[in-house]
N, C-alpha and C positions, 0 to 999 in steps of 0.2 A: 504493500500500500504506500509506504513510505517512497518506494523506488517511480511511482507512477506519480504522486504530488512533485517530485522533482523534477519530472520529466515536461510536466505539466507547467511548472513554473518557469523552464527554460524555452520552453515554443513562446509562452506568455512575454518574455521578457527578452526576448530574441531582439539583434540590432536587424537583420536579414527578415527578409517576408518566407512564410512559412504557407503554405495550402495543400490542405490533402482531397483526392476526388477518389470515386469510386470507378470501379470499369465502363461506367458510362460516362465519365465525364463530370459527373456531377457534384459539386464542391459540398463537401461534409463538413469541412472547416476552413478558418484563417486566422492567423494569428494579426494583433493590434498593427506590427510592422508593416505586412502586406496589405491591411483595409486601408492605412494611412498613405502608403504610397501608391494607393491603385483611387482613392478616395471616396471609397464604400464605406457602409458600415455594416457588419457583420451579416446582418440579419438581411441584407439588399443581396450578398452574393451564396449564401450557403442557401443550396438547395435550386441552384439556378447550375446551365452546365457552365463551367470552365470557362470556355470558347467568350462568353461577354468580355473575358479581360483580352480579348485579342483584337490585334486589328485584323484588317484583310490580307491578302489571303490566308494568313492562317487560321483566324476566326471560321469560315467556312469549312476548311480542311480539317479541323481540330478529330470530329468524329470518326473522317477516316484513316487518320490516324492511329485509333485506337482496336478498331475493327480491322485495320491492319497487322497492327502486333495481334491481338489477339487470333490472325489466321492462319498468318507464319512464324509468330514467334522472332519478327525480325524487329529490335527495339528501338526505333525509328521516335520516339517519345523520349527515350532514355537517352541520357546522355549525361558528362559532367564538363561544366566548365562554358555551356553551347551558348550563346550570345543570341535573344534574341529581341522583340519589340513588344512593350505591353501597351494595352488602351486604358487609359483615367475613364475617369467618371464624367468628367467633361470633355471627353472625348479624343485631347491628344495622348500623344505616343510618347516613348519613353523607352530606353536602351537599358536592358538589363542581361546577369549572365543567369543562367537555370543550369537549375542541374536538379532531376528527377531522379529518383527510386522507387522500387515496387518492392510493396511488403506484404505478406500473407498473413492476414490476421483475420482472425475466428472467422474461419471457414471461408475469408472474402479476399481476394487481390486489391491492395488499396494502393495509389501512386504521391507522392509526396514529391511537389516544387519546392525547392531551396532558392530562393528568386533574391540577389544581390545587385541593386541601383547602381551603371553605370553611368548615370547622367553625368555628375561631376566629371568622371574621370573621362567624357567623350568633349566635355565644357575644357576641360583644361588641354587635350590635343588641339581643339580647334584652336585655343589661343595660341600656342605654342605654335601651328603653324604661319597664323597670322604674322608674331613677332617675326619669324626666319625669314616670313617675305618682306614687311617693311626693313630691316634688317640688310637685306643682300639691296632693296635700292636704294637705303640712307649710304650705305659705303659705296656702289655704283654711282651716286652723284657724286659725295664728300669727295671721290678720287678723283675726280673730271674738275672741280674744282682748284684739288690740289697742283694735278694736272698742269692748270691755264696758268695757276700762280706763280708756278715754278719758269713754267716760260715765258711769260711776263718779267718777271726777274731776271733772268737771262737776257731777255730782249733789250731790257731797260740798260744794264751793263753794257751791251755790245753799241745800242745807240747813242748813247749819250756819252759825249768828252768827260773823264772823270778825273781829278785832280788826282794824284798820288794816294794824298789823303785818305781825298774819300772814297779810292777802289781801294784802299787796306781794308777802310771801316764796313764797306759792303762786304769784302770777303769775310770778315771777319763774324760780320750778322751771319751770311751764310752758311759757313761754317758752324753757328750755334745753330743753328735753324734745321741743318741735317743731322748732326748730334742730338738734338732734342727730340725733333719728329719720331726717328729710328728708335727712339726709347721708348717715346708715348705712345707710341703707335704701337710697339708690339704687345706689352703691359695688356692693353685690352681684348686687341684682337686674339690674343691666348689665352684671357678669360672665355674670348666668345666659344673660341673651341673648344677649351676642355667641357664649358657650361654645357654645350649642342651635344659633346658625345656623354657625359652624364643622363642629360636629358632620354636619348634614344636607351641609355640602361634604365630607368626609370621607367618610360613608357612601354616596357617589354613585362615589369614587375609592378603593375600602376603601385603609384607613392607621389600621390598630389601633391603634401610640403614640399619636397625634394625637387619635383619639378617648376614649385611656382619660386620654390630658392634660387633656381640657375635661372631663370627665366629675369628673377628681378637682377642676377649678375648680368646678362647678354642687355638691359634694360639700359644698364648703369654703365656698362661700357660703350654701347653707343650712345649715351647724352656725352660721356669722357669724351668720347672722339668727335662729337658734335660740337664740341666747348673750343675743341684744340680748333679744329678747320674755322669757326666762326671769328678766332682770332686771330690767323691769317688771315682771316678776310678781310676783316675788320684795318688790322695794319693797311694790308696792300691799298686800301682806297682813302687811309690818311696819307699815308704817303704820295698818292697819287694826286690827291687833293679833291678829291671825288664824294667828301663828306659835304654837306648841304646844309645846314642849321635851316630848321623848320621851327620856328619858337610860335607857341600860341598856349593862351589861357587855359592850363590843363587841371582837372580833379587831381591836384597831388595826392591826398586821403587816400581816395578812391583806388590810383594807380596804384600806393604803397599796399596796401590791402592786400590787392589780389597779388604783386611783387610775393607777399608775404606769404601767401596761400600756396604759390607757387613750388617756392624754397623750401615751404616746410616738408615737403612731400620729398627732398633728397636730402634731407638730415637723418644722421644716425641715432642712432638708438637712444631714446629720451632727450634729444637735442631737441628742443623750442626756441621758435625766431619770437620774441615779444615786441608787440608794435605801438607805439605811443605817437599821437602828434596830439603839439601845445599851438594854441590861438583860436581865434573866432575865425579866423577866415582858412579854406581849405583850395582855394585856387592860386596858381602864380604862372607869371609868362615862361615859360618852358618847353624845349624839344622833349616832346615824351619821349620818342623810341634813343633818342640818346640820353634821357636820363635815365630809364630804364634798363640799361646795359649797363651803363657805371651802379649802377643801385646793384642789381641785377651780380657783378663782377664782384662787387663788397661783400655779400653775402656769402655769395659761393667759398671767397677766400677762408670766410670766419667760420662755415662748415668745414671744410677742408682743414684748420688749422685747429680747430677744437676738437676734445674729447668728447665721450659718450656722457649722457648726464649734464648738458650745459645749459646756459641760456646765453644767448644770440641778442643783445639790445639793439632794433632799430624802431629811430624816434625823426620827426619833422615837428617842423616850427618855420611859423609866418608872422613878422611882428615886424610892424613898422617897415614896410615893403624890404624886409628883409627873410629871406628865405635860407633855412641851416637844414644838413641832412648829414644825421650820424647813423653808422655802425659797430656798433661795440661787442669784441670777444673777450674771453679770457683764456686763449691759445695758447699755443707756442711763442707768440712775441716775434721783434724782429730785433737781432743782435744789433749793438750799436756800428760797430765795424762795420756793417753790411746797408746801412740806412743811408750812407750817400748814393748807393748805386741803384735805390728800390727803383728808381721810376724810367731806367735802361731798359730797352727791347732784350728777349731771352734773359735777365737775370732772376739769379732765385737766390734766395739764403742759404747759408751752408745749413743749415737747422732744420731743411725742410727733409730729410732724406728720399722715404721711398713715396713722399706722398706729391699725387701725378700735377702738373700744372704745364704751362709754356712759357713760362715769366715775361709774358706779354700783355697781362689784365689789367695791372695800374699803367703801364705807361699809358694806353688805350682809355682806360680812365680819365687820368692826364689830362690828356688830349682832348677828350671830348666837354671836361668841365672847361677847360679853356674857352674851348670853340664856343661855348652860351655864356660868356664872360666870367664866371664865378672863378671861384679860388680852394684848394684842395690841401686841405694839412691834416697832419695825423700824431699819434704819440703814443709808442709804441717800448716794452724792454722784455727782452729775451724771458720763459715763465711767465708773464705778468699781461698777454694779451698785447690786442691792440684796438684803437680807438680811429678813425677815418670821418673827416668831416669835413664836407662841400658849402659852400657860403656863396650864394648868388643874391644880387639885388638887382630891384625894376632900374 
């Protein structure tokens, strides 16, 4: 008695859908799991045949199915592990795997579904393949960009009369420029692969964490290499002089907000961006898409240069047509030694070791607060974080 209460308690309390029919098909029982995933209630499918949880074609087929084993004995029902579609209550479909057994109890052949939801796990291939395709065209463009930039640079040298100087100090960029790429480039793109061929071990043994882990690796390595080529890009068209100041009355609040919303979504674990603006008034004449990028470039550093468990202060202020825009970590710092060269194209601190950048985001900063008149200082010591704050007036 004791051995049937527990048996009883296990079908009851089952994570898996459980259903048993008779030789005709017709459902004797269901356990809470399968009424909940098919969305019946008990009393709607026992004593009804089987065949209502099917769609078509097998819904039709279902009986001869069973009139089949039972004439050859060939177990065309039975199977384990068989993948197949069930029908809801409201009438769509649904990816599950079965796996059937026949048991001989008092006096009667009874067949028993073990029914296990693959929804999630057909939810998580499809994304995984989505990501491989946008994927293979973000690096398909990213390198047609690279591409043009590189020979643009070439061209630029070869056309134009260049002082001694200044073909040392180009060669010299260039030279950081392939040094660096060749680093940063490869850093990710060997996350992408090992991430891809995990994933294919994963999807043979479904294990959803595992796959939406590498997933968010391949995720994060092309924003990384999305970040590096945006600041090539970015140089090549200051250099070229191809930057445009568009200034116009913009929702800074507003901008900062969703900036914020943005950012918070690639901080690490327990890292919060906290957002404050001081004043009555929330608009000032500004290039959005280029304050957005320097705002945008402050942030990413103080992710990047912070621990787990931080807060991120960014705050605005409009007071007496004066406009201030800080970022504040408490990172790594910037060693004093290293603080005349921070705002050089390719430089990086020696402090930063394995952590990925192109020590082209502040000069690019720089540069752009310039170009909308304001002014860009910072204070900064190695341990102790750092502080970046932009000052524009009407």
């Amino acid at each position: 008695m004791e051995s049937v209460k527990l048996l009883e308690a296990i079908i009851e309390n089952a994570i898996d859908g459980i259903i048993t029919i008779d030789s005709r098909g017709i459902v004797e029982r269901i356990n809470p799991a399968a009424s909940a995933l098919f969305g019946y209630a008990p009393e709607e499918v026992i004593g009804n045949n089987v065949s209502m949880l099917m769609p078509e074609p097998d819904r039709s087929n279902h009986d001869n199915y069973i009139y089949s084993y039972q004439k050859t004995g060939v177990k065309k029902i039975i199977g384990i592990g068989r993948e197949v579609k069930g029908r809801k209550k409201d009438g769509s479909t649904f990816p599950f795997r079965l796996a059937v057994s026949e048991v001989h109890y008092r006096d009667k052949n009874i067949f028993t579904g073990f029914i296990h939801d693959l929804t999630k796990e057909r939810a998580a291939e499809d994304e995984l393949r989505k990501h491989a395709i946008e994927l293979e065209e973000k690096v398909r463009e990213r390198t047609k960009d690279l591409i043009k930039l590189v020979g643009e640079l070439e061209k630029a040298k070869s056309d134009v009369s260049l002082s001694l100087e200044k073909e040392k100090e180009l060669n010299q960029m260039k030279s950081r420029f392939v040094s660096m790429a060749s680093h940063e480039f490869r850093t990710p793109l060997s996350a992408v692969q090992l991430s891809a061929s995990l994933i294919e071990k994963y999807a043979e043994r479904p294990d959803l964490q595992n796959v939406l882990k590498h997933t968010n690796r391949i995720r994060g390595a092309v924003q990384l290499l999305n970040n590096i080529l945006n600041d090539f890009l970015s140089l090549e068209k200051l250099e070229a002089g191809k930057v445009i100041v568009k200034k116009a009355d913009i929702d800074l609040v507003q901008l900062a907000e969703e900036i914020t919303e943005e950012m918070q979504m690639i901080c690490k674990k327990n890292q919060h961006i906290v957002y404050q603006h001081t004043g009555a008034v929330g608009t000032f004449y500004l290039d959005s898409h280029l304050i957005k990028s320097s705002i945008t470039n402050l942030i990413s550093n103080a992710i990047k240069y912070s621990g787990e468990d931080t807060f991120i202060e960014f705050s605005t202020e409009i007071k007496d047509d004066v406009c201030t825009i800080c970022v504040k970590d408490n990172g790594i710092g910037i060693p004093l030694e290293d603080q005349k060269n921070l705002f050089e194209p390719f430089f990086r601190a020696h402090n930063t070791g394995n952590i990925p950048g192109t020590g082209l985001g502040l000069n690019i900063v720089k540069r752009y607060v310039k170009l909308m008149g304001g002014t860009l200082d910072y204070r900064s010591a190695i341990n102790e974080g750092a502080l970046f704050k932009l000052t524009f007036e009407q």
